[in-house]
N, C-alpha and C positions, 0 to 999 in steps of 0.2 A: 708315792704321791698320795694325799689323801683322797679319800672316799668321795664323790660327790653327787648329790641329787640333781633333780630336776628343777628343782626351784632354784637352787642354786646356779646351774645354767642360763634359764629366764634372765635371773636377777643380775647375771652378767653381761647375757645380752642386750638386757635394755639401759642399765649403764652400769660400767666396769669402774667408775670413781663410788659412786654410791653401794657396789657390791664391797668397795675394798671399806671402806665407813663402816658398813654392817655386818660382814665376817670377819672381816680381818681386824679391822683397829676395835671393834665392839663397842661404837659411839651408842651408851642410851638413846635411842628415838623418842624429841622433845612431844612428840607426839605422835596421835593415830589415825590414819585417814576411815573418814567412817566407814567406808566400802568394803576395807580390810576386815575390822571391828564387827562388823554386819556378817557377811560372809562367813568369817570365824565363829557367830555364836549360831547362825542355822547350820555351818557343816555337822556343831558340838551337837545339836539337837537331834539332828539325823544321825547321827551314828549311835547316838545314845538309847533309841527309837529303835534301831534293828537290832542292838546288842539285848534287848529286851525280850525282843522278838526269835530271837535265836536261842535266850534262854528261857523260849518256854510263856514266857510272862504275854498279856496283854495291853498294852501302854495306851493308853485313851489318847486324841484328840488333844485336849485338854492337858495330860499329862505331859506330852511332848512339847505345847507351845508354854508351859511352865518352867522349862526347861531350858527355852529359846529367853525369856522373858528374865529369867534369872542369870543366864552369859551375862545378856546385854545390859542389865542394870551392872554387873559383875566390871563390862569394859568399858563402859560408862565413866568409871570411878577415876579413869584418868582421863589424860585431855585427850578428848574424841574431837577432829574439825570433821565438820559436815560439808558438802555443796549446796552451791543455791537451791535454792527447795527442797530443801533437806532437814531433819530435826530427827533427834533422838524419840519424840513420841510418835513422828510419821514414817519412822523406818521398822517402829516397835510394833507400831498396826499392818504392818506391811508383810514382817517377817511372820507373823501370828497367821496371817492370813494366807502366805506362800505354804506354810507347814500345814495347816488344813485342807488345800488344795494336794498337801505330797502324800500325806495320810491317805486320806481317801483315794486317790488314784492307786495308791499300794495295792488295795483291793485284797490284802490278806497272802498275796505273794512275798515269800520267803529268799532272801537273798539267799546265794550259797557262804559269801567269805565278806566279812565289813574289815575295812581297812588291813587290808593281808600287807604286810612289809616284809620286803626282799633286798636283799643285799648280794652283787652277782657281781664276775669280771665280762667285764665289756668286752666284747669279741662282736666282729664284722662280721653279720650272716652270709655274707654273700660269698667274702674269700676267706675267713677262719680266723682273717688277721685278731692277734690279742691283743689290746691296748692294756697300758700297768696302770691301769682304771678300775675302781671298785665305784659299783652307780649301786645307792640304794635310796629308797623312799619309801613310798605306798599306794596300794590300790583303793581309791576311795570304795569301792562297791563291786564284787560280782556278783552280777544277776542271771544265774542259771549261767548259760557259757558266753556271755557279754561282761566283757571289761567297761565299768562305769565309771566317767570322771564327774563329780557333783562342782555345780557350779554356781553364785551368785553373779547376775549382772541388771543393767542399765537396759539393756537394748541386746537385739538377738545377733548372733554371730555377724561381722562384713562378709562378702562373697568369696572364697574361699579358704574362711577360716579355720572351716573343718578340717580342712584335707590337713593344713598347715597345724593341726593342733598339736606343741610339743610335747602336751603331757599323755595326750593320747597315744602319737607314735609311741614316747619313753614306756606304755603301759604294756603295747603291742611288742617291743624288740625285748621288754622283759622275758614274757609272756616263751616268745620263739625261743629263747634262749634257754630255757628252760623245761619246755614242754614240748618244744618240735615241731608246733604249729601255729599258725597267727591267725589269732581270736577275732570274732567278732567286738565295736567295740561302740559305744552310744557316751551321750554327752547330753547330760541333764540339766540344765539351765534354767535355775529360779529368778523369775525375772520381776525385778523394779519398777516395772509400769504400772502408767494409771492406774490401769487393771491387774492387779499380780496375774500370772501367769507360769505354766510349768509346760518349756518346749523341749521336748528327748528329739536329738537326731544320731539316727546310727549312720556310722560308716568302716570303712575296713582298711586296713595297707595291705602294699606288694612290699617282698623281699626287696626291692630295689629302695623305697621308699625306708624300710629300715637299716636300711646298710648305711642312707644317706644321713639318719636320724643316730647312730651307731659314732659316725665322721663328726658331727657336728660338737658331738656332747665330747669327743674326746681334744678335738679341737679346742675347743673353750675351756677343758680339764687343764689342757696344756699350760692354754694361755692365762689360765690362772694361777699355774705354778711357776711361770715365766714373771709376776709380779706385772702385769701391762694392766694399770688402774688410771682410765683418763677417763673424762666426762661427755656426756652423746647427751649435747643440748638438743629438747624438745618439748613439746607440749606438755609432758611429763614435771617438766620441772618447776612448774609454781604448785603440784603436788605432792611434789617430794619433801620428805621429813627432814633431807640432810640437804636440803636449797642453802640455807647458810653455812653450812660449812663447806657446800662446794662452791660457795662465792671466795670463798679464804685460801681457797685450792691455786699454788702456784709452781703447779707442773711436777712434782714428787710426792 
């Protein structure tokens, strides 16, 4: 079975026609939802920001939102759709303004690991079972003995999003699997509002909670190699990049 990530789970679970468009058949996406686009060029910035920091160097303020400034002119160059109230120069002030707020809050604290990627066999903590699953990705950030997932959004988490967060658990059942212990683990959220904003919330799992996160991911492994690619109409889909081609979609 091949290898698979965590996004790749996401991107099956939120729809299974649109996963099989974008891994499997590798349709060009006629475009790019600016959220995506956005997001992608503060994580570039932030990580470019501690790899700086970890060698040694000092990266200014200024240097880092030059950085952000240059992505975004970078994904710019292709077709970017925006939402209502939305524009390439008010996301460009926004994201300038988020990265000045993350700088400074840094306060000259030292991450331990930027983007550590692991590739591991999926085994159930709780009863040993092995799945013929190889999960890999990455850790966006650890900070001393906190598993960090960096995030851009709109609005701060719904009510129990935390608990539910799958990249979180994926970061935590790594973590066990590997080390023997499950980490603490926080969720950095650069946020879109009027006001930018930077909300950290920590929180933790139980063994039981990743054994459940363990079932899920190999669940949806399966059902990926089983070929089951159908569409899960939602709110989702007047933003989705492959809206016309799943209108074309007739049951194979």
């Amino acid at each position: 079975m091949e290898p698979v990530s965590v996004s790749q789970v996401q991107a099956y679970l939120a729809c299974p026609l649109k996963y099989r468009f974008q891994y499997i058949d590798r349709i060009p996406a006629p475009w790019r939802p600016a959220a995506l686009a956005f997001g992608s060029s503060i994580h570039s910035a932030i990580e470019w920001f501690h790899r700086e920091r970890l060698a040694e160097r000092s990266p200014t303020i200024e240097d880092v939102t030059a950085i952000f400034e240059a992505d975004w002119y970078a994904a710019n160059l292709g077709r970017v759709v925006f939402g209502d109230k939305e524009s390439k120069e008010a996301l460009g002030e926004k994201g300038a303004e988020l990265l000045r707020l993350y700088v400074a809050e840094t306060d000259g604290a030292l991450p331990a690991r930027i983007e550590e990627r692991f590739e591991i066999d999926l085994v159930d903590p709780m009863t040993g079972e092995v799945f013929d699953i190889r999960l890999h990705g990455a850790i966006d950030l650890i900070d001393g003995d906190i598993l960090v997932d960096l995030k851009t959004a709109a609005r701060t988490l719904e009510s129990g999003g935390l608990e539910r967060h799958l990249q979180l658990s994926t970061y935590a059942l790594v973590f066990l699997l590997r080390e023997g212990r499950i980490p603490k683990l926080r969720l950095d959220q650069l946020l879109k509002t009027k006001v930018p904003r930077i909300e950290r919330q920590e929180t933790t799992r139980t063994i039981e909670d990743l054994a459940w996160t363990a079932r899920l991911i190999a669940g949806t492994a399966r059902a990926i190699a089983s070929r089951h690619f159908y569409p899960n109409p939602s709110w989702r889909c007047t933003e989705c990049e492959y809206f016309a081609h799943c209108q074309g979609w007739q049951g194979s």
